[in-house]
C-alpha positions in Angstrom: 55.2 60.1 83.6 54.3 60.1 87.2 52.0 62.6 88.5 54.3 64.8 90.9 57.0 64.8 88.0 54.2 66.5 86.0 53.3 68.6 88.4 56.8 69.7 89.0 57.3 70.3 85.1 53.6 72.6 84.8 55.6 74.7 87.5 58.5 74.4 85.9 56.5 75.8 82.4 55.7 78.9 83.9 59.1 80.4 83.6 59.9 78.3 80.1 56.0 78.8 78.6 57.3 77.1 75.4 59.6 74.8 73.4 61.7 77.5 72.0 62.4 79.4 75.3 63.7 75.8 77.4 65.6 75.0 74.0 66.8 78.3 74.4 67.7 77.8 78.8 69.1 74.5 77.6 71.8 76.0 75.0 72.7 78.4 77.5 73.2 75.9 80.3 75.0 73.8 77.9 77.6 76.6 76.9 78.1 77.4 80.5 78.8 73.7 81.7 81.2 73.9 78.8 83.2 76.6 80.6 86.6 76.4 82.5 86.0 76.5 86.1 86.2 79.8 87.9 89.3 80.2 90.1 88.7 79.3 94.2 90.9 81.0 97.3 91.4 79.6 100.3 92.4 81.8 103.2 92.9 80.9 107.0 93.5 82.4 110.3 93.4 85.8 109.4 93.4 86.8 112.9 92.0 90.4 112.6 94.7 91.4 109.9 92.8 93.4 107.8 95.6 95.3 106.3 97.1 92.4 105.1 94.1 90.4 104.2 92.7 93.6 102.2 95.9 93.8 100.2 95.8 89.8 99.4 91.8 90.7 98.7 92.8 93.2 96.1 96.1 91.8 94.5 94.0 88.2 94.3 97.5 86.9 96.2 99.5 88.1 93.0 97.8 86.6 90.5 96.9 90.2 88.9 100.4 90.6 88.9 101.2 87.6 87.6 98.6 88.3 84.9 100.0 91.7 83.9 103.3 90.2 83.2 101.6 87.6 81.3 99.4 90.2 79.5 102.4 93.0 78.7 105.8 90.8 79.2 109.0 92.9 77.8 106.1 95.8 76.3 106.1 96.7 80.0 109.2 97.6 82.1 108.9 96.2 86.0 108.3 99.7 87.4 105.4 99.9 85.2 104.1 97.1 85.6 104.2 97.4 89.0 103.1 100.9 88.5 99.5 99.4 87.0 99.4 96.2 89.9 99.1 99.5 92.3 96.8 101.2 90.4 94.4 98.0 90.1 95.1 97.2 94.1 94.3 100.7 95.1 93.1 103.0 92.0 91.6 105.7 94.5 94.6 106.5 96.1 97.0 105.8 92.8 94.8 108.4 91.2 94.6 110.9 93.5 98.2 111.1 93.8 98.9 111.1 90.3 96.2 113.9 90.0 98.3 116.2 92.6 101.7 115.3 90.5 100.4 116.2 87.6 101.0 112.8 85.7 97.2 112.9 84.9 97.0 113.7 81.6 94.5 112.9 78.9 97.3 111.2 77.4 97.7 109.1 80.5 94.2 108.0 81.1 93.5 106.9 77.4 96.9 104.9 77.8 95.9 103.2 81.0 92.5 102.3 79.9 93.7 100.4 76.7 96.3 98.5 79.2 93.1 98.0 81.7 91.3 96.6 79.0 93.4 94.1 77.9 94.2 93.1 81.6 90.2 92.6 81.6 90.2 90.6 78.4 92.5 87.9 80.2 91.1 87.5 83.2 87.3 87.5 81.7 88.0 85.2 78.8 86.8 81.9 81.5 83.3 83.7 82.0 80.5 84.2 79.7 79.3 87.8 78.5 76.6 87.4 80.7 78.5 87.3 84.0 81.2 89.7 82.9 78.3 92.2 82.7 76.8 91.2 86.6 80.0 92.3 87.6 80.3 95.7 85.8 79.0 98.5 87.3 76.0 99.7 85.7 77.2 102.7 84.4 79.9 101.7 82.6 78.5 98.2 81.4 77.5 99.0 77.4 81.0 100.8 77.4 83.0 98.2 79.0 81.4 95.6 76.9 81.8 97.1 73.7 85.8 98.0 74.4 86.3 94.2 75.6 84.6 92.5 72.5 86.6 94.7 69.4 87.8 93.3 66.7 90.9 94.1 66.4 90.9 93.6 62.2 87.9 95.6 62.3 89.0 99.0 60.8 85.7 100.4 61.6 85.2 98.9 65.2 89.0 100.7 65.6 87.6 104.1 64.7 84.6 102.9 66.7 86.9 102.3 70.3 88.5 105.6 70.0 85.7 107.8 70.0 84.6 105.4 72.9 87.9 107.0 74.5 87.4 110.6 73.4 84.2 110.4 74.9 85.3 109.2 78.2 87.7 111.5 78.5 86.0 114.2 76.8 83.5 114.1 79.8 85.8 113.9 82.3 85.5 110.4 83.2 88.2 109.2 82.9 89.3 108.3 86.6 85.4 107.1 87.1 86.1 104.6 84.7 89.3 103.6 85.4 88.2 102.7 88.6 85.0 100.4 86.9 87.9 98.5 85.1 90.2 98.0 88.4 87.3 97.1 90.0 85.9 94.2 87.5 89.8 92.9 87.2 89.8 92.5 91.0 86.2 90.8 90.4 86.9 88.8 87.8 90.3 87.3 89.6 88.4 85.6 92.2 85.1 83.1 91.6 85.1 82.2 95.6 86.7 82.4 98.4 86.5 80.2 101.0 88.0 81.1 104.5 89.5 78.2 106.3 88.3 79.5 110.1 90.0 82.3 112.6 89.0 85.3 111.8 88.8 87.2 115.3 91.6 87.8 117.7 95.5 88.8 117.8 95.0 91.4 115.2 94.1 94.8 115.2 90.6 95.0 113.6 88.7 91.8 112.5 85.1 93.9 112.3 87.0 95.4 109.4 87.8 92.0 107.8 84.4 91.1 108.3 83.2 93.7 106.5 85.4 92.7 103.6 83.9 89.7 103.9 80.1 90.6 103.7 81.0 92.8 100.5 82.4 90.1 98.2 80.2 88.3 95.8 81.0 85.1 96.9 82.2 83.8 100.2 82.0 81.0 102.9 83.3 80.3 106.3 84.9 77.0 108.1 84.3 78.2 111.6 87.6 77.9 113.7 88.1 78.3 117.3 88.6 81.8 117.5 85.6 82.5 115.6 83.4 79.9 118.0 84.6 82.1 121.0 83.3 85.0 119.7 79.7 83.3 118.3 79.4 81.7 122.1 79.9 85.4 123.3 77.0 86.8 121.7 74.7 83.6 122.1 75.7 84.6 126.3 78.3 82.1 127.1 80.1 84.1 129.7 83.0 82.3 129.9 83.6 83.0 126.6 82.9 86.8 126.9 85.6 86.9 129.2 88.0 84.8 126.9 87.4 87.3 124.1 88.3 90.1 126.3 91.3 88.2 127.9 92.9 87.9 124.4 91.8 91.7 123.4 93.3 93.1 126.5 96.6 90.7 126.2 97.0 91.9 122.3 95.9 95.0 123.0 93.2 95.2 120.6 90.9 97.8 121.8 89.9 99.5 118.6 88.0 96.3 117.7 85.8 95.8 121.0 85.3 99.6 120.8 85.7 101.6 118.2 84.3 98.8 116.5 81.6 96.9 118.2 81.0 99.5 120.9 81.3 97.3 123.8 81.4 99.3 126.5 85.2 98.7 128.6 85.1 101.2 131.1 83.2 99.2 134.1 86.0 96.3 133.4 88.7 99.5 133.8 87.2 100.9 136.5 86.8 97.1 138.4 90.3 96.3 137.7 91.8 99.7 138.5 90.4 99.5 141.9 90.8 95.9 142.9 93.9 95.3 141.7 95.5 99.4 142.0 98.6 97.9 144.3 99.2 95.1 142.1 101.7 95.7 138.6 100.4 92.7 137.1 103.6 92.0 135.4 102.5 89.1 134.0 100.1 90.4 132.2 101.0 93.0 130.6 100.3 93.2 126.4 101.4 92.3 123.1 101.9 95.8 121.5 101.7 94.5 118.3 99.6 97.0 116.3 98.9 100.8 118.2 95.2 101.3 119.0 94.2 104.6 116.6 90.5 105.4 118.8 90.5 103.8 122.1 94.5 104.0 123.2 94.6 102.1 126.7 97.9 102.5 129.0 99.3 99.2 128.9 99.6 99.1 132.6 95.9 99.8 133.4 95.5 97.1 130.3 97.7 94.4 132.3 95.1 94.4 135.4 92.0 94.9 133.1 93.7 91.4 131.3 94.4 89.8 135.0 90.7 91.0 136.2 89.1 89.4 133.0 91.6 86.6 133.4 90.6 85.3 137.2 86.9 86.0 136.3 87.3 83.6 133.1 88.7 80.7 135.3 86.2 81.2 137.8 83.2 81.0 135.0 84.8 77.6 133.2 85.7 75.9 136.4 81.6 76.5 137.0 80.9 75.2 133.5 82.9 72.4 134.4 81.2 71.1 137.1 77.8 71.4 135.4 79.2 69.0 132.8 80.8 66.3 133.9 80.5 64.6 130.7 83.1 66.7 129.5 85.5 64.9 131.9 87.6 68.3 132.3 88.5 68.0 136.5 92.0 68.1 135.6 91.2 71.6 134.5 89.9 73.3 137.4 93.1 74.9 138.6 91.7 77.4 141.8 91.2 74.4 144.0 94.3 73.0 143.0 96.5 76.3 144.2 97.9 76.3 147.6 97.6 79.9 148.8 99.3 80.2 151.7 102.8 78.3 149.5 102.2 80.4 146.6 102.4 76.9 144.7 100.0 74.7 142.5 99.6 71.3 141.7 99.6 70.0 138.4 99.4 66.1 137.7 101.4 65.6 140.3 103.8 68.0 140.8 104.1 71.1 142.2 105.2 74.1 140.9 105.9 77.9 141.7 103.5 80.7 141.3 104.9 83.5 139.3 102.0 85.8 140.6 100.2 84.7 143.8 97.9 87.3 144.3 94.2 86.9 144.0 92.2 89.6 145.8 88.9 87.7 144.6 89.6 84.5 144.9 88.1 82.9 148.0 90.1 79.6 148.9 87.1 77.8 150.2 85.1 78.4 147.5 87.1 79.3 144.3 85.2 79.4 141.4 82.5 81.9 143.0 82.0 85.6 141.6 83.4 88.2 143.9 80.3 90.7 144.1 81.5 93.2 141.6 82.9 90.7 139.5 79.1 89.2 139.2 77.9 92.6 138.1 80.7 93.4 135.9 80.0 90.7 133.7 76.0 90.7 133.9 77.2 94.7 132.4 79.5 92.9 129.6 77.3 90.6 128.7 74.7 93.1 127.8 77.0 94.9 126.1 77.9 91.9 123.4 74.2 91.2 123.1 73.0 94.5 122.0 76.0 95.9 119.9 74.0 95.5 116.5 77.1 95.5 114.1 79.1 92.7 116.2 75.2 90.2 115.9 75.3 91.3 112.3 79.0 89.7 111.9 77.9 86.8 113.8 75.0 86.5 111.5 77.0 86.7 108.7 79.2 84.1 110.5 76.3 81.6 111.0 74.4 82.2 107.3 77.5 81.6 105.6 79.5 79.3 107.9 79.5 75.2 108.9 81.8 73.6 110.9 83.1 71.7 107.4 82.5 72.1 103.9 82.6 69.8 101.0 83.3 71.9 97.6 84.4 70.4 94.2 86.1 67.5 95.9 87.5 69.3 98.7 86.9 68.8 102.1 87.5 71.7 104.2 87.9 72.6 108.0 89.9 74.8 110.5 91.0 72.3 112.8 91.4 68.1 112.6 89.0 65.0 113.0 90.3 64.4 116.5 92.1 60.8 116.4 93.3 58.5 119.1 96.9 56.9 119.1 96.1 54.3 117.3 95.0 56.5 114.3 91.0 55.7 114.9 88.6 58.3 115.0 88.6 59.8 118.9 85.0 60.0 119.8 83.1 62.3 122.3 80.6 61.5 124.8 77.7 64.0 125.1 74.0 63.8 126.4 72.8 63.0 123.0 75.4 60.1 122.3 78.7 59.4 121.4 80.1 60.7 118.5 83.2 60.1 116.0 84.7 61.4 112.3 82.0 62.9 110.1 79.5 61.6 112.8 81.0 63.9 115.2 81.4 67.2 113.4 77.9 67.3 111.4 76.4 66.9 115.4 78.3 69.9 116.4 77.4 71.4 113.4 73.9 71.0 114.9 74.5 72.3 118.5 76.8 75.0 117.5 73.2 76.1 115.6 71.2 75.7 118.2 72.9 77.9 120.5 72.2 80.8 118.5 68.9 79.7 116.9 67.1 77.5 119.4 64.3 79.3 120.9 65.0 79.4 125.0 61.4 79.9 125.8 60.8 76.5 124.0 63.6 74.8 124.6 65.4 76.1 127.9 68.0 73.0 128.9 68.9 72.3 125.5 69.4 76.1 124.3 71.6 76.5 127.4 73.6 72.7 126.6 74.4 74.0 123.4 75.8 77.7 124.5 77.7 75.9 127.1 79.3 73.3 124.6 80.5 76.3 122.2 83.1 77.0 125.6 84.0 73.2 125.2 84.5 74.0 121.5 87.1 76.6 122.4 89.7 74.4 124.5 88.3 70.9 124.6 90.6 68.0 124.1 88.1 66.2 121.5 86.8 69.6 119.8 87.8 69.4 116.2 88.3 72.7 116.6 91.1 73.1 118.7 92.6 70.3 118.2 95.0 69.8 121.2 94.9 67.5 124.6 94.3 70.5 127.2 94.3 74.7 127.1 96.6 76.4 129.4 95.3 79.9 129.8 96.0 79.0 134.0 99.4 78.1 133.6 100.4 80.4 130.6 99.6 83.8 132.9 100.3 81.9 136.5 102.9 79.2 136.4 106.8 79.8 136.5 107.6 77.2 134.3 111.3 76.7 135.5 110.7 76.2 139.2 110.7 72.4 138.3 110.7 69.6 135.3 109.1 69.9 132.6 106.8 72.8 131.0 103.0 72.5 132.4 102.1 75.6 129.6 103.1 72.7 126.6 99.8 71.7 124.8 100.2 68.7 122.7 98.6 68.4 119.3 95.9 65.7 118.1 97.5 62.6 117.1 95.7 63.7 113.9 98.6 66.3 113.3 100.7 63.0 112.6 98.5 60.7 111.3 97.6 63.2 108.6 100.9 63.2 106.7 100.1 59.5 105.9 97.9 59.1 102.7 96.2 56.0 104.1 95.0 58.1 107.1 93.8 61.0 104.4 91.7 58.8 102.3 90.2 57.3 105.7 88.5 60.5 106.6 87.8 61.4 102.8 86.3 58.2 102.8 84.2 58.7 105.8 83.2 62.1 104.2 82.0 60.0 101.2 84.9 61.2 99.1 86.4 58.5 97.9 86.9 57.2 94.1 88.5 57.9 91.5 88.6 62.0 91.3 91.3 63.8 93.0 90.4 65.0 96.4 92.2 67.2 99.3 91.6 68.1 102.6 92.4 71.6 103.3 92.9 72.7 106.6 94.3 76.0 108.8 95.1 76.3 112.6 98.4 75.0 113.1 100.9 77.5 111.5 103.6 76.1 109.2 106.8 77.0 110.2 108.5 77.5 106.8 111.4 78.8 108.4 112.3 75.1 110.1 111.6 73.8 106.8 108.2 72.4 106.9 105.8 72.4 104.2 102.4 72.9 103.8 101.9 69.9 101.8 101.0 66.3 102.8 99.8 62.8 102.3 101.3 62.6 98.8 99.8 65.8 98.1 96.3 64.9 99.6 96.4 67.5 102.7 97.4 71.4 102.8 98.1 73.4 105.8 97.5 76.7 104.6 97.5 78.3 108.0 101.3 80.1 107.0 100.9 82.8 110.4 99.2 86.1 108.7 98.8 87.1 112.2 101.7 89.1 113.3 102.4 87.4 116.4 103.4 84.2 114.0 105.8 85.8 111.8 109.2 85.3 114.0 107.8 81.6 114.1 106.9 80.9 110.5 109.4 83.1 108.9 106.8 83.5 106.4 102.7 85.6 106.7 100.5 83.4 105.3 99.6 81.0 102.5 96.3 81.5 99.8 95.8 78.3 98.0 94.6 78.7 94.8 92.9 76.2 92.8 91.6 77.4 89.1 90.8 75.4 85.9 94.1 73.9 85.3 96.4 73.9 88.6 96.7 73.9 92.7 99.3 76.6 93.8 100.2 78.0 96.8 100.9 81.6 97.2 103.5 82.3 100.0 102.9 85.8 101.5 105.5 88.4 102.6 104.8 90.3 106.2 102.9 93.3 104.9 104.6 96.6 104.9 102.4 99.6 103.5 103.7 101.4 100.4 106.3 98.5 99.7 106.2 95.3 97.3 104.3 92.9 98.5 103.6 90.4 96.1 103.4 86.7 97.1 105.7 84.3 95.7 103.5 81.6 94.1 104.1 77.8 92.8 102.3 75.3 91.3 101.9 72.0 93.2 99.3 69.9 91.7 98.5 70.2 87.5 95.1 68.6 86.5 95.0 66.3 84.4 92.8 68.4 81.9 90.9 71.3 82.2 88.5 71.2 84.6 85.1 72.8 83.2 82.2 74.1 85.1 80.3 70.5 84.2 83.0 69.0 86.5 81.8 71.1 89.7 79.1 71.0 92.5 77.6 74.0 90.3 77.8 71.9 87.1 75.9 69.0 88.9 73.1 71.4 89.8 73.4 72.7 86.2 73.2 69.2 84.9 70.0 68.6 86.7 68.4 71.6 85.8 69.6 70.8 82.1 67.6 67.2 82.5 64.4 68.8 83.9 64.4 71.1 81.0 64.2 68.1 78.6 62.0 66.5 80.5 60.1 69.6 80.0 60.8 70.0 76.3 59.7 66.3 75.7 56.5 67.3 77.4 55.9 69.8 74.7 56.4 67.5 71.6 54.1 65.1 73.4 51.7 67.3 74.5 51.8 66.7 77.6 51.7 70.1 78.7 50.8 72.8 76.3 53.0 75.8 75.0 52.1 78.7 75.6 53.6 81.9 73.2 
């Protein structure tokens, strides 16, 4: 045995002293391995929906109620099954209710605990006893534990699980521990969860879906565009600080920037209630999709905060665009291109109306310059997104748990595309540092998107500031995997009238990947360049472009090699998709897709769910990226264990 290896296994001895206790790690590892697989959920472009996303959180997309009509079939009528989905979802509230209508009885409580238990005993039969007690709280654990392992021919172990009851309720406790049980169902239901990019923006409040996020057990993050415009705000890309506000001021989403992160609005008021006080900025007016319940902002002092925020913006990318002409983005500098005097603006050769030609800052000669108090309203901003402390914790949470791709049990999984060409070869970008294409591509932005938010600036000044400035480029460019389209028309979209000629200039065209993608031999081309390729069944799994059901497309592709799970949670998709949202859900035996309803408060709102891929046999916990790491472990243990009978290393009792 080689010297290092030794060395490894003496280390390794310290925790496993002897034979019997790595014979003993060694069974253990073995049973797990021997495990189904725990169940994975897929969620994308949540856009700030926390109501929604909170409700899919707690109803695991359904499946609870799935499993209590599984668990209870005709013993249960629908009301009460429905009845006990509610109380699992939201057993604080159920209770409390039922407390004040009297329905609370002892009668009640014993009743519901026997049906909570056997819910439990479904849902936990995939998991050892070991994890099932990690995920009970610690109060309850010897309880739950005993009522989940009776034997039900047991006349003893009977007598034994009603004075379990009599006690609980007997000490009042019987709401503490129904709440334990709803609480380890909800656990239990969902392994991981894996969240397919697009968290921020549109919706009301997504600090509050990141705080979901940081409080469950087991979670990562495919960063997505509207998440990069937020990360390149705090690392002090100032053209994406003003983005962020842009879209919060046109959605009117002011509870999140203030309520939430505390940034501070009133100098951007105050500048744009001044400067712009004699214009309506029509055009701008917002999206009242979701009331503000802490920082309500008249929607027409809103409309020229979003048109002061909106000018600035252009001004700061059509700087960032002449500091990189790598990026090859001239066609995007729109100021110079306006005729002021006309009201008009050229755009790739044609000319077209101006639906609002006023710009009090804007100097003709020199467009993309900062009117004075638009140079000290955002240095005021920008302070503001670097010290709010919960909004860096977020983005922490955003960068320790997030990648620009992820490769999980055979899956691959991103927000966007791999950005293509026509000819369906891999469209590469030209940088500083090289050209990159495919995987080559996204594991270098991977790279940069770190760097511009761990990369010391004292020690690396030009390369810190590269990398905040290609986050921007992340956001809109045409060969960002991210967004995933030829050009972004945030000018055209708030200035352009779109019918004063041919044409629409506002259209952005998808990635020929969009395309591509729906042909297998194009899916198992980027699998392959992934290093997924053989024979096990992989899928890509991707968000961003929401399917609209209600034209008839599907979320499903390449022979069942691609999903689209990006179904519109947002409420400004739901007129598009017809539908709010998919959750893919992959567990030991199937792929399904759970198609969710628009969330309505108080009403049913279970997803309709179907199956669209059955494995081939159950896949076990050997068969995953933890099972590899298992298998290992399992091998250096009887490396270790060989060591022992050869006295290699000596055991110690």
């Amino acid at each position: 045995m080689e010297k290092r290896s030794l060395d490894y296994l003496r280390l390794l001895s310290e925790k496993f002293p002897n034979a019997r206790k790595a014979g003993a790690e060694i069974l253990n590892l073995s049973a797990i391995c021997a495990l189904p697989k725990g169940t994975e959920y897929f969620f994308s472009d949540i856009h700030g929906e926390y109501e929604s996303f909170g409700h899919l959180l707690r109803s695991s997309s359904g499946i609870i109620r799935a499993k209590i009509e599984e668990t209870f079939g005709n013993l249960m009528t629908e009301e009460d099954q429905l009845s006990l989905a509610n109380l699992i979802y939201y057993p604080k509230r159920v209770l409390y209710e039922n407390r004040h209508s009297g329905k609370m009885t002892d009668e009640w409580i014993k009743v519901t605990i026997n049906r909570l238990t056997e819910i439990c005993r479904v849902v936990s039969s995939k998991y050892t006893r070991s994890k099932v007690r990690k995920k009970v709280p610690s109060d309850y654990a010897y309880a739950i534990d005993e009522l989940l392992h009776l034997d039900p021919n047991d006349f003893d172990k009977k007598q034994y699980y009603q004075e379990i009851l009599n006690a609980i309720v007997g000490t009042k406790g019987g709401e503490e521990f129904i709440i334990a049980l709803c609480q380890l169902i909800r656990n239990l239901t969902i392994d991981s969860l894996h969240i397919i990019g697009d968290i921020f923006d549109r919706g009301p409040r997504a600090d509050l879906v990141m705080e979901e996020l940081m409080n469950f057990h087991d979670v990562d993050i495919e960063w997505g565009n509207h998440d990069i415009s937020w990360m390149g705000a705090v690392c002090g890309n100032t053209a994406l600080i003003a983005n962020v506000l842009r879209i919060a001021t046109s959605y009117n989403s002011f509870d999140v920037l203030e309520d939430g992160y505390g940034i501070n609005l009133r100098p951007l008021s105050m500048f744009a209630a001044d400067v712009y006080k004699d214009d309506p900025c029509e055009e701008f007016f917002p999206h009242i999709l979701d009331q503000n319940e802490f920082d309500s902002v008249d929607p027409a002092l809103a409309a020229k905060m979003c048109k002061a925020i909106s000018i600035i913006q252009l001004k700061l990318e059509g700087q960032l665009i002449k500091r990189h002409p790598e990026y090859a983005l001239y066609d995007r500098l729109m100021l110079e291109k306006i005729d002021y005097e006309k009201g008009s603006v050229e755009i790739e050769g044609r000319e077209y109306r101006l639906k609002d030609r006023r710009f009090e800052t804007v100097d003709p000669k020199d467009p993309y310059s900062l009117h004075p108090g638009e140079e000290q309203l955002m240095e005021t901003l920008k302070a503001s997104f670097r010290h709010s402390s919960l909004l860096r914790k977020h983005i922490g949470f955003l960068y320790s748990n997030g990648s620009i791709y992820k490769i999980c049990n055979g899956n691959l999984l991103y927000h966007g595309c791999i950005p293509m060409n026509e000819k369906g070869e891999f469209l590469s970008l030209k940088t500083k540092d090289g050209v990159f294409a495919g995987r080559g591509l996204m594991d270098y932005l991977n790279g940069k998107i770190r760097d511009a938010y761990f990369l010391d600036e004292t020690e690396d000044p030009e390369g810190k500031a590269d990398a905040v400035d290609l986050m921007w480029y992340l956001w809109g460019g045409p060969v960002s995997p991210l967004f995933g389209k030829d050009k972004i028309t945030t000018f055209e979209r708030a200035f352009v009238d779109q019918d004063s000629n041919e044409g629409d200039p506002r259209k952005e065209s998808y990635n020929p990947y969009y395309e591509f993608s729906k042909d297998e031999r194009y899916v198992d081309m980027i699998l392959e360049d992934f290093g997924l390729s053989g024979g096990a069944a992989h899928h890509i799994i991707n968000g961003h472009v929401p399917v609209q059901v209600s034209r008839g497309e599907t979320p499903v592709h390449a022979n069942g090699k691609l999903y689209i799970i990006d179904g519109g949670i947002s409420k400004a998709y739901h007129a598009k998709t017809g539908i709010a949202g998919y959750t893919l859900i992959f567990n030991s035996h199937r792929l399904a897709l759970a198609e969710h309803k628009p969330y309505t408060p108080g009403e049913e709102n279970t997803p309709k769910i179907r199956e669209v891929e059955r494995m081939r046999e159950r896949i076990r916990v050997k068969d995953t990226d933890i099972g590899e790491k298992l298998t290992e472990e399992i091998e250096d243990l009887r490396q270790l264990l060989q060591a022992y009978h050869t006295g290699l290393i000596k055991e110690k009792r």
